[in-house]
C-alpha positions in Angstrom: 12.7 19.9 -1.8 12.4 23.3 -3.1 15.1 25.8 -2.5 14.7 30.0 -2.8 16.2 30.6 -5.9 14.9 28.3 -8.0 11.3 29.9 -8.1 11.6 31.5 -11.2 12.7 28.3 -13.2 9.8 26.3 -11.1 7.5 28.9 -12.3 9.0 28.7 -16.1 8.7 24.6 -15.6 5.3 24.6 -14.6 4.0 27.2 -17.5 5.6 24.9 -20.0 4.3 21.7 -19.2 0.9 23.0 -19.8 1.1 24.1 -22.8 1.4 20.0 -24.3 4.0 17.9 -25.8 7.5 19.5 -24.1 11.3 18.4 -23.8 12.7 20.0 -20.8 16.4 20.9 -20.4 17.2 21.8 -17.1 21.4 23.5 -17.0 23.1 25.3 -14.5 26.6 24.8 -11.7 26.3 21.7 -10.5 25.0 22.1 -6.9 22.4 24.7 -7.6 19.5 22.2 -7.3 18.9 21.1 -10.9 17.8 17.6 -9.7 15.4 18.5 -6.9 13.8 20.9 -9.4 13.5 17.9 -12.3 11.8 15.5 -9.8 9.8 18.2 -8.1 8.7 19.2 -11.4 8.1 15.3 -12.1 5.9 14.5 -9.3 3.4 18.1 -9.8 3.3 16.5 -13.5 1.9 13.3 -12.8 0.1 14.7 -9.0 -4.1 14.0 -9.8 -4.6 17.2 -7.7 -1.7 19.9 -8.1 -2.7 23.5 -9.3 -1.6 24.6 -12.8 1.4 26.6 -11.2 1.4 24.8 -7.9 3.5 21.5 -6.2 2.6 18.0 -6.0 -0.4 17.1 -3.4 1.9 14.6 -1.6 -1.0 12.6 -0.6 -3.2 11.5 -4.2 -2.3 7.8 -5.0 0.1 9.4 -7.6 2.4 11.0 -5.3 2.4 8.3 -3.1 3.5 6.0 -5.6 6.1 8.6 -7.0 7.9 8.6 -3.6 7.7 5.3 -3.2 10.2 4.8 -6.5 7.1 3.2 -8.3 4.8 5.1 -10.4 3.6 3.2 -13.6 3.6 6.5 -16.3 7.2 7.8 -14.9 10.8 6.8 -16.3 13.8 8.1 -14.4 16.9 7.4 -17.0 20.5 7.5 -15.6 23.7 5.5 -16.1 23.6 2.3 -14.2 26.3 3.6 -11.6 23.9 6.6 -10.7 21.5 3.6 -10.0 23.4 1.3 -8.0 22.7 0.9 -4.1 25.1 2.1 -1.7 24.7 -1.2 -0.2 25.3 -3.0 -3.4 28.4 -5.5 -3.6 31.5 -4.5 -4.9 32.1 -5.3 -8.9 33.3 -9.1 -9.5 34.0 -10.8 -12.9 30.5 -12.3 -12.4 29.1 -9.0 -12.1 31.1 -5.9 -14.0 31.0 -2.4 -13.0 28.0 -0.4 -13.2 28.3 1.8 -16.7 29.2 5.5 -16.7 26.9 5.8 -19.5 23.0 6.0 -20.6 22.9 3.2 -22.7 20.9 2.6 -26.0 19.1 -0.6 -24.6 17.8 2.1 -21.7 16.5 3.9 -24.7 14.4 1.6 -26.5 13.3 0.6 -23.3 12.0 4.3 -23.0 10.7 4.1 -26.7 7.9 1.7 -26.0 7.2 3.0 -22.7 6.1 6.9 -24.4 3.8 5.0 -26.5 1.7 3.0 -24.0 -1.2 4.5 -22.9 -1.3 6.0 -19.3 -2.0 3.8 -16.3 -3.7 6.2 -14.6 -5.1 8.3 -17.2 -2.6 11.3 -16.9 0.6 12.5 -18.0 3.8 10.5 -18.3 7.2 12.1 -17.3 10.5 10.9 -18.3 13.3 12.1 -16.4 17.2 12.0 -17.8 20.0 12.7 -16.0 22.8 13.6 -15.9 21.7 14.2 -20.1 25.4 14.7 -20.7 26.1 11.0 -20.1 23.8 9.2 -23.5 26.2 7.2 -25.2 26.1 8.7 -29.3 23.6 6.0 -29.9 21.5 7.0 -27.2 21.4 10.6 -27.7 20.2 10.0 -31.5 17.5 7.5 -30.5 16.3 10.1 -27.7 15.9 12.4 -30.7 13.6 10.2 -32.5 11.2 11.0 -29.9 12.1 14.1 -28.7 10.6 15.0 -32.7 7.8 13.8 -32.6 6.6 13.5 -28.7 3.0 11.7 -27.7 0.6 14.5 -27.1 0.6 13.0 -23.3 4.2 12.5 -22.7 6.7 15.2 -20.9 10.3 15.1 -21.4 12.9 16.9 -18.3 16.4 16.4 -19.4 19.1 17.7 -16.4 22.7 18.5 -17.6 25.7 20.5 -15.7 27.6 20.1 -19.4 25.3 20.7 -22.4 27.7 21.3 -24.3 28.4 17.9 -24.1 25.0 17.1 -25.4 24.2 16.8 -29.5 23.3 20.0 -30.5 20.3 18.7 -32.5 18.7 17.5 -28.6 19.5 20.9 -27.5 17.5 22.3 -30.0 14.4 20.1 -29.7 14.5 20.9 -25.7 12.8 23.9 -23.9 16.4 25.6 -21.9 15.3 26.3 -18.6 18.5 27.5 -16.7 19.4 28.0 -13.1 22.1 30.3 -12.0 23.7 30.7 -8.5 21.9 32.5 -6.0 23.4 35.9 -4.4 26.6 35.2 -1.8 24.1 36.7 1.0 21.5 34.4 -0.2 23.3 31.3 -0.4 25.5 32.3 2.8 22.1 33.1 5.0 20.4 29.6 3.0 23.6 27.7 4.2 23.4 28.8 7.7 19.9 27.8 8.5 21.2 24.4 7.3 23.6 24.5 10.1 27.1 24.9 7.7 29.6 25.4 10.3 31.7 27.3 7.5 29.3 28.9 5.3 31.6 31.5 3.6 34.9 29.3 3.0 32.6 26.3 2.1 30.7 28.7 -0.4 33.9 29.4 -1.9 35.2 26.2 -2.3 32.1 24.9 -4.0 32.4 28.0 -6.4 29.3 29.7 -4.9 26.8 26.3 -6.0 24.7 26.3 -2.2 24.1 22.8 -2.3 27.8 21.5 -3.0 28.8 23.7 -0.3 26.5 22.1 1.9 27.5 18.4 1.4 31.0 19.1 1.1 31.0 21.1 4.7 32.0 17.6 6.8 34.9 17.5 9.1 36.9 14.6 6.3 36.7 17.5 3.4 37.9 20.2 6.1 40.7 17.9 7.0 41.8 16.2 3.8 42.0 20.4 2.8 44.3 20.9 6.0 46.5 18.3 5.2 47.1 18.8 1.3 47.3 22.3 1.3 49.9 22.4 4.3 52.1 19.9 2.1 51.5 22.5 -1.0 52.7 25.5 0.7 56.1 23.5 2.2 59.2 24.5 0.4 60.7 21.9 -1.2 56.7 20.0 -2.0 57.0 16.6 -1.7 55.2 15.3 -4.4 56.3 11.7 -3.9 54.8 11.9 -0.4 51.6 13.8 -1.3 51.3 11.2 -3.8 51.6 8.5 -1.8 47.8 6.3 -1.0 46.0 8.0 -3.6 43.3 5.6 -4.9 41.1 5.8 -7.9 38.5 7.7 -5.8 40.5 10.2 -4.0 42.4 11.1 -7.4 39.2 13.8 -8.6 39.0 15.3 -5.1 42.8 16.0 -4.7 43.0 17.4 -8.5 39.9 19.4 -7.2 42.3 21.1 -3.9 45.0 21.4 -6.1 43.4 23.5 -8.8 41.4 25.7 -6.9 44.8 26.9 -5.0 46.4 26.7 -8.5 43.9 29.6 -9.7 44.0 31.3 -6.7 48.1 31.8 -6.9 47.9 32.7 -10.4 45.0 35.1 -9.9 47.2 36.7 -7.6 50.6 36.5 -9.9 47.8 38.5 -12.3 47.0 41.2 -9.8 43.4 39.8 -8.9 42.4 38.5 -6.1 41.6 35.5 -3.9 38.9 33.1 -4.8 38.7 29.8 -3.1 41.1 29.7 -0.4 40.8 33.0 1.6 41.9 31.4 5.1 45.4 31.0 3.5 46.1 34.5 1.7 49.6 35.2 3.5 51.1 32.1 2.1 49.6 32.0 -1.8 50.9 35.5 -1.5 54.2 34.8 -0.9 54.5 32.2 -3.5 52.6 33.7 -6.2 55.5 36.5 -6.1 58.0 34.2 -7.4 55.9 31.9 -10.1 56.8 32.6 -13.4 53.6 33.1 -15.5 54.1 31.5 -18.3 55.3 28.3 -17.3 52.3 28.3 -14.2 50.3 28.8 -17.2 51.3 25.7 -18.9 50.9 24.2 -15.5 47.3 24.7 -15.6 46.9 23.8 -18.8 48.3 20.4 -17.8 46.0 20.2 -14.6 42.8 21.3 -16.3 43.4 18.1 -18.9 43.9 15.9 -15.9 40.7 16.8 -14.0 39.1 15.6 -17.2 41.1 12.1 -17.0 40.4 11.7 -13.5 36.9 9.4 -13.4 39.6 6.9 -15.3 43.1 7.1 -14.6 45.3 3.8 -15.3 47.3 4.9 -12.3 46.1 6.8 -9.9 48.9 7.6 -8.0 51.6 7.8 -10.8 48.9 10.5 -12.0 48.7 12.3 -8.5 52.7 12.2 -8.2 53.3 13.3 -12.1 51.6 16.1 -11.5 52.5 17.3 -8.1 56.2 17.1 -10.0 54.8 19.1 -12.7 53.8 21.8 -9.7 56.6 21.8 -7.6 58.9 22.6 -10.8 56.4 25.9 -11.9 57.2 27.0 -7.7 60.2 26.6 -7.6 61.0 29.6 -7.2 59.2 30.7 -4.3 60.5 31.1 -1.1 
């Protein structure tokens, strides 16, 4: 799927893989399209009749075996979680949890892959993602090849984080970044998508189109509702808020919770609203009486627990240890 602002970066994709042996690095927000891009990009690669600048056919033998999850000359690399089935079983001690991680035996697999010769007498593509996630290992042994590519072989890497990646890939990759579109764009792009709540949704998904549009369901709306009702009460009852959070709900709570953190201390600053417009009369009120300094170390505390979150011990006693943490730094509003 192609999306309106990503032209320019399609057109800079498609100009670079023509000119031979290429590493790719796709960055940008999460939920600007990164991903689409990469496999768009893939496909017109390997597609036996796509113009020099153009798309994928979508009907040579090539395509049809690209959407079909089976083309012989193309590698999709992602950690083994990424690659699970929804439908999958849940982990046992016969079968472990997928890995968070690219690992290095996916690598070596790669490795003999880039030096076959092409099935069908065309390009090969190998697509990483999310980049950020190679093990150490992983990311070195990518490099081997990254330095000296086959004259044949194309390389898209997609990160959200690359400064998470080695900075000796980073060098050997072609940065192609996307940025967010306009709030007018992305508002009107939204709306012909059907988003019920274009404008707060855009917000909460820090302007990124695409997040705004898969997070716009009536369980987000309402799990919102709910939390930041219990945030605004005076006392908070953290034990209560706390109460049935599970390993996967812990990331989206610390998610509500810092977004109407910022947007109370942006207003104890003098700025302005940023995520949660709908409820300005109430952050006002209590971002009179928080004390900067010790919301500050607040956030500091929250911003280290979002990174945490994927793999907490307990989720709960995480979720309740720090709704503690912000009832104590609001105390003082009324």
């Amino acid at each position: 799927m192609s999306y309106p602002w990503t032209s320019e970066a399609w057109r800079q994709i498609r100009l670079r893989a023509g000119q031979g042996p290429c590493a790719l690095l796709l960055t940008g927000p999460r939920g600007v399209g990164k991903r689409d891009l990469a496999n768009r990009a893939a496909q017109a690669m390997l597609c036996a009749q796509a113009a020099e600048d153009g798309p994928a056919c979508g009907a040579c033998s090539s395509c049809r075996l690209f959407l079909a999850d089976n083309h012989p000359d193309f590698r999709r690399l992602a950690p083994e979680e990424d690659l699970v089935e929804a439908g999958d079983e849940a982990p046992t001690e016969a079968k472990p949890a997928a890995s968070r991680w690219i690992k290095i035996e996916q690598i070596r697999a790669l490795s003999e892959f880039i030096h076959l010769s092409s099935h069908l007498r065309g390009l090969r593509v190998a697509l990483v993602e999310p980049a950020e996630r190679m093990q150490h290992a992983s990311a070195n042994a990518l490099l081997k090849m990254l330095e000296e590519p086959p004259a044949q072989m194309r390389f898209l890497l997609v990160s959200d984080n690359p400064s998470r990646l080695l900075a000796t890939v980073r060098s050997r990759c072609v940065n192609i970044r996307l940025r967010l579109p306009p709030a007018a764009e992305a508002r009107a792009w939204l709306a012909s998508q059907g988003t019920a709540q274009a404008r707060l949704a855009l917000a909460q998904a820090g302007d990124a189109p695409l997040a705004a549009r898969d997070l716009d369901a009536p369980e987000y709306w309402e799990q919102r509702r709910m939390l930041l009702g219990a945030l605004a009460r005076r006392p908070v009852d953290a034990c209560a808020i706390a109460e049935g959070i599970t390993a996967p709900l812990l990331a989206p709570l610390l998610g509500h919770l810092w977004r109407w953190c910022y947007d109370l201390y942006s207003l104890r600053l003098g700025g302005r609203i940023r995520y949660n417009s709908d409820s300005a009369q109430i952050l006002a009120v209590i971002a009179d009486n928080i004390s900067v300094n010790e919301f500050s170390e607040f956030l500091t505390q929250l911003v280290q627990a979002q990174r945490s979150a994927e793999h907490p011990l307990n989720p709960r006693l995480a979720a309740e240890q720090l709704l503690l943490r912000y009832a104590r730094a609001v105390q003082g509003a009324s």
